[in-house]
C-alpha positions in Angstrom: -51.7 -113.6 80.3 -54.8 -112.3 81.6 -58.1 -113.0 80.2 -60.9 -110.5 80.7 -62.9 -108.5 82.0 -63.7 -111.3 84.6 -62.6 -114.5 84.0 -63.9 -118.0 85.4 -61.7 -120.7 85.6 -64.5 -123.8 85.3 -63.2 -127.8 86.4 -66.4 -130.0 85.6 -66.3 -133.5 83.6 -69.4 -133.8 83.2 -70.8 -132.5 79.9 -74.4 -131.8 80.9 -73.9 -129.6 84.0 -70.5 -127.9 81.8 -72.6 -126.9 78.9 -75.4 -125.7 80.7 -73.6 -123.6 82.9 -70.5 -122.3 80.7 -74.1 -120.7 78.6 -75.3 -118.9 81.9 -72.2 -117.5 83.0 -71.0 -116.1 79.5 -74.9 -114.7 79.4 -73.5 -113.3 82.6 -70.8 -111.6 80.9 -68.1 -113.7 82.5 -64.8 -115.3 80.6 -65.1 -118.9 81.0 -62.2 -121.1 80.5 -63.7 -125.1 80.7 -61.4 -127.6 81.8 -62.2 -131.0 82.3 -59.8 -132.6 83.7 -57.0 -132.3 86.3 -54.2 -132.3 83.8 -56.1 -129.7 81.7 -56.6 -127.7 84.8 -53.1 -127.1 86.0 -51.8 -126.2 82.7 -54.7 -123.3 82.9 -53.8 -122.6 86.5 -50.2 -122.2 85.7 -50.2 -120.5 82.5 -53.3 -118.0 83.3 -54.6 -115.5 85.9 -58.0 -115.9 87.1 -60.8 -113.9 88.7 -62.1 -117.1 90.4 -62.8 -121.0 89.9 -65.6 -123.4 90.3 -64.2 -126.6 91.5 -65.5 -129.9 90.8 -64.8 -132.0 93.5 -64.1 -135.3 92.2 -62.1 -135.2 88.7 -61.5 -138.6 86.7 -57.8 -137.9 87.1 -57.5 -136.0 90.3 -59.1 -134.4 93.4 -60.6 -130.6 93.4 -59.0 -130.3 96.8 -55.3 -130.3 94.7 -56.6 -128.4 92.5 -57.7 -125.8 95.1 -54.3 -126.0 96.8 -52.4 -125.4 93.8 -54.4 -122.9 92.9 -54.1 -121.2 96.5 -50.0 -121.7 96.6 -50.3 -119.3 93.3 -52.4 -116.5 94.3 -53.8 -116.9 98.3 -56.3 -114.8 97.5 -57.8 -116.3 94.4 -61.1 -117.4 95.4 -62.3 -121.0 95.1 -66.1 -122.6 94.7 -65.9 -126.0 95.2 -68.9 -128.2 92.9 -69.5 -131.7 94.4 -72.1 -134.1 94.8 -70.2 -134.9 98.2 -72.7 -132.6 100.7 -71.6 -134.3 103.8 -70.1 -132.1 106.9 -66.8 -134.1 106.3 -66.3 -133.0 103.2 -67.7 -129.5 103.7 -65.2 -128.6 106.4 -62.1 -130.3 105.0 -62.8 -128.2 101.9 -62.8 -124.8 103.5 -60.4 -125.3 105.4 -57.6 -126.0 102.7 -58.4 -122.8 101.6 -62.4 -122.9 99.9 -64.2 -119.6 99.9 -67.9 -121.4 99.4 -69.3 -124.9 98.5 -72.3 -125.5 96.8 -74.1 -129.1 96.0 -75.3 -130.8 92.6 -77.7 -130.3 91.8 -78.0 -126.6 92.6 -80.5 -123.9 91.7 -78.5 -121.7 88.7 -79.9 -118.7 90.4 -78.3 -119.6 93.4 -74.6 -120.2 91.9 -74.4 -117.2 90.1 -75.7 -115.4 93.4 -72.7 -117.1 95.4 -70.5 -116.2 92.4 -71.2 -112.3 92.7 -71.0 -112.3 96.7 -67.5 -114.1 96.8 -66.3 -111.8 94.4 -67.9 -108.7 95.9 -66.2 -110.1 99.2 -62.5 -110.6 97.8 -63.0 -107.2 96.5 -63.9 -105.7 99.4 -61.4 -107.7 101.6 -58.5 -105.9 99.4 -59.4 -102.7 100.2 -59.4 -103.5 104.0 -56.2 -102.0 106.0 -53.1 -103.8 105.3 -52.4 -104.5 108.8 -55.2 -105.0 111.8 -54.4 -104.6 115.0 -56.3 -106.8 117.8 -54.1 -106.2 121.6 -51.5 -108.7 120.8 -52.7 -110.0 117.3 -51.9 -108.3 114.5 -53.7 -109.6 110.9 -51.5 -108.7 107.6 -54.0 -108.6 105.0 -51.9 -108.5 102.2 -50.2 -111.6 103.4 -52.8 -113.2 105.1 -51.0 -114.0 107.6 -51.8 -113.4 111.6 -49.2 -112.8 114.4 -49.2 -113.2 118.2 -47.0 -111.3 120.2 -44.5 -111.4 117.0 -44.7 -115.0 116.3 -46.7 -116.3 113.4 -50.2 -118.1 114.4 -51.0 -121.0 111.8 -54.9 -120.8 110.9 -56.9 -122.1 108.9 -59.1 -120.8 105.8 -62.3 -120.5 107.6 -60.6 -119.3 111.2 -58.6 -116.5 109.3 -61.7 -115.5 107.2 -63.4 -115.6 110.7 -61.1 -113.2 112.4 -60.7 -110.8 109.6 -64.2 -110.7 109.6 -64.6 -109.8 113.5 -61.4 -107.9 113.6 -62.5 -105.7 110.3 -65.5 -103.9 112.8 -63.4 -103.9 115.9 -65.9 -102.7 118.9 -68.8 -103.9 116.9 -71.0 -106.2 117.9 -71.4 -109.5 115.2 -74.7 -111.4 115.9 -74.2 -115.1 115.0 -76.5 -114.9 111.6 -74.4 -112.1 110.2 -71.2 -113.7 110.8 -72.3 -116.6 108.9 -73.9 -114.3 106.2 -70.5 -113.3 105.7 -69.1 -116.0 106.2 -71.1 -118.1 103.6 -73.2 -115.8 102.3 -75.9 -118.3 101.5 -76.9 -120.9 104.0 -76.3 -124.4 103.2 -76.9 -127.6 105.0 -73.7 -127.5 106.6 -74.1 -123.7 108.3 -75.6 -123.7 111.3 -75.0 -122.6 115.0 -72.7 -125.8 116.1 -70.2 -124.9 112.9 -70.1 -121.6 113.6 -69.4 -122.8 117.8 -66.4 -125.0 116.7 -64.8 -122.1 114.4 -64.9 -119.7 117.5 -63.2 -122.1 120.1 -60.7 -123.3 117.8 -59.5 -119.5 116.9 -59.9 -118.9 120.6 -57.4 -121.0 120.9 -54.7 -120.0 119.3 -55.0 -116.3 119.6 -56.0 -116.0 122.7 -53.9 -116.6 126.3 -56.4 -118.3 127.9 -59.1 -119.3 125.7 -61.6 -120.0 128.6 -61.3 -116.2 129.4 -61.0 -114.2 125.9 -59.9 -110.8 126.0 -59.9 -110.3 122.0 -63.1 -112.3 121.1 -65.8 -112.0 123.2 -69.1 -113.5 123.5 -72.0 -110.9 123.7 -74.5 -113.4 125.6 -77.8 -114.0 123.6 -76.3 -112.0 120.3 -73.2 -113.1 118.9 -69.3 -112.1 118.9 -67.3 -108.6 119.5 -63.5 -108.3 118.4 -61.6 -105.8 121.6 -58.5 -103.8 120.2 
């Protein structure tokens, strides 16, 4: 079943921050189906399609990061904002890379939220009308499996290195300063984007896709700019 026209799956215990926020986004014209549990979650997750879902982190029964890989084993490209109160890098990074598309930290700014909401969603949208297959000299990405090969053999990424390379290797030849990248990357800047995040990303995607990392051929650093992806 399919609720529409956009619909919300919401995980949050807490009755405050819930009814607040179920009002905004329904003023918003989304669908909003509250759970607030764990158990009440996977029942949704398993019994109905969603647009996208705000995660609370910590659930009295279970863990948002469960939740998120559940919901991710269903529908890869479901996207996933996690809610938590946890705003440490730790936690930031472990999040993202099982598969998170944003994170955001109570107490946050509404007008903020609902901007993250739109930009995830504009940015699944426009991911699924990218080319099915991308093409990098030995890399090739499958988009509509999200899945990235190496000379034929399947390279095992994470959530934010695959978002990273479809990203660069979506404007191949073009030139990605290091603010853009995290713009789409993140879209909003939070405590845990910066420079050194961004840094770590790059040299861990470097390598596994490229034969020797220390000398890239497919993502190359444009000195005092950013990144460019070489076909």
């Amino acid at each position: 079943m399919k609720v529409n026209p956009i619909a919300i799956l919401f995980v949050e215990d807490d009755s405050v921050i819930s009814t607040g926020l179920i009002y905004s986004l329904k003023q918003e014209g989304y669908t909003v189906y509250h759970c607030k549990n764990y158990k009440e979650a996977i029942k949704a997750i398993d019994h109905i399609s969603f647009d996208l879902a705000l995660l609370d982190l910590s659930l009295p029964d279970g863990s948002g990061y469960e939740l998120c890989k559940r919901i991710k084993e269903k529908d890869q490209k479901l996207p996933v904002i996690f809610l938590t109160a946890l705003d440490d890098e730790v936690n930031v990074v472990m999040g993202l890379d099982i598969g998170a598309d944003d994170y955001i930290s109570k107490p946050f700014r509404l007008r903020e939220l609902l901007s993250r909401i739109k930009s995830v969603l504009r940015r699944c949208k426009s991911s699924d009308s990218t080319s099915a297959v991308i093409s990098l000299k030995n890399i090739s990405i499958n988009t509509t499996q999200a899945k990235v090969f190496k000379s034929g053999e399947e390279v095992m990424l994470t959530a934010m290195e695959y978002r990273l390379l479809l990203i660069l290797g979506g404007r191949p030849g073009q030139v990605m300063s290091r603010s853009k990248l995290l713009e789409d990357m993140w879209d909003f800047a939070g405590d845990f984007v910066n420079d050194n995040t961004l840094t770590v990303y790059i040299k861990r995607l470097r390598e596994k896709v490229e034969d020797d990392p220390g000398n890239p051929k497919i993502i190359k650093t444009v000195r005092g700019i950013g990144y460019i992806a070489q076909k």
